[in-house]
N, C-alpha and C positions, 0 to 999 in steps of 0.2 A: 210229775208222775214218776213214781219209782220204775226201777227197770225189767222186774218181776211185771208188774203190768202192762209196759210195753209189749215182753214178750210175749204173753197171753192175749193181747187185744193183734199182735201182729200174726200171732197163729190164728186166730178163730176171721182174723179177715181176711187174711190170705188165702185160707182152707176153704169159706165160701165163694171169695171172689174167684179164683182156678174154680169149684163147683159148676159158678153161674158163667161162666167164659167159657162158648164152645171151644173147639180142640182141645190139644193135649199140652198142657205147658210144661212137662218135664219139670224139674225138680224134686231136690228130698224137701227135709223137715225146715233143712237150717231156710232154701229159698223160699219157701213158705213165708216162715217166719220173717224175712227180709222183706218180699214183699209188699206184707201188709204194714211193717213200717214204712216202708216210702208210702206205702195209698196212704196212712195216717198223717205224712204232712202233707201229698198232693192235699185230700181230699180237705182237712183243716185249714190249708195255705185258699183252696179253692171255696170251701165256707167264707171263710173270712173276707176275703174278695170280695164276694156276694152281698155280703151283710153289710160290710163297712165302707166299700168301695176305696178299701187300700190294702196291697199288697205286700202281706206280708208273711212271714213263715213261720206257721204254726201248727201244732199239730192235734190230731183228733184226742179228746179227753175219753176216760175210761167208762163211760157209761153207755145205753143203747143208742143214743145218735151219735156219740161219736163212733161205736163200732158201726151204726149205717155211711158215715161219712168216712170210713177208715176202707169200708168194702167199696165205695165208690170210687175213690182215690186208687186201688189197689187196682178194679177194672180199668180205669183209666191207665196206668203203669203197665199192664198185660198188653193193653191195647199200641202204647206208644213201644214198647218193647218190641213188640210184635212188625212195627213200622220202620224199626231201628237195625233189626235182624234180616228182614228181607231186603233190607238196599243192601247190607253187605256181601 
C-alpha cells in the first residue's frame, strides 16, 4: 500500500476510533494520523492471529474491513496508551 493510503486510512481510523473512545485523547492531526497506523498493524497483526493462528505483523489493507480492523486496532492502542500513562 502506498503511503498516500496509509495516510488516509490512518486519519479516518484514528478520527473514528478518538470519536468512539470516551474522554478526551488530546492530540492534532499528525497523532491522529499516527494513531490509526499503529491500530492498522495492531488490528491486522490481531486479524491475522485470529484467522491463521500465527503471529505475525501485518497490517490492515485499504478497504472497509480493513478500515474496521484499523479502528479496532487504533481502540485497542487508545486503550493500552491510556494504561501506559497512568502508571507513570
Amino acid at each position: 500500500m502506498n503511503i498516500l493510503a496509509w495516510i488516509i486510512l490512518g486519519l479516518l481510523a484514528g478520527a473514528i476510533a478518538k470519536a468512539i473512545y470516551p474522554g478526551n485523547q488530546g492530540g492534532g492531526i499528525l497523532a491522529t494520523m499516527l494513531l490509526g497506523i499503529i491500530g492498522a498493524f495492531i488490528g491486522g497483526s490481531l486479524y491475522t492471529l485470529l484467522t491463521t493462528g500465527q503471529l505475525a505483523i501485518t497490517a490492515a489493507g485499504f478497504s472497509i474491513g480493513g478500515l474496521i480492523v484499523a479502528i479496532i486496532g487504533a481502540l485497542i492502542a487508545i486503550w493500552l496508551w491510556g494504561l501506559l500513562a497512568r502508571r507513570a
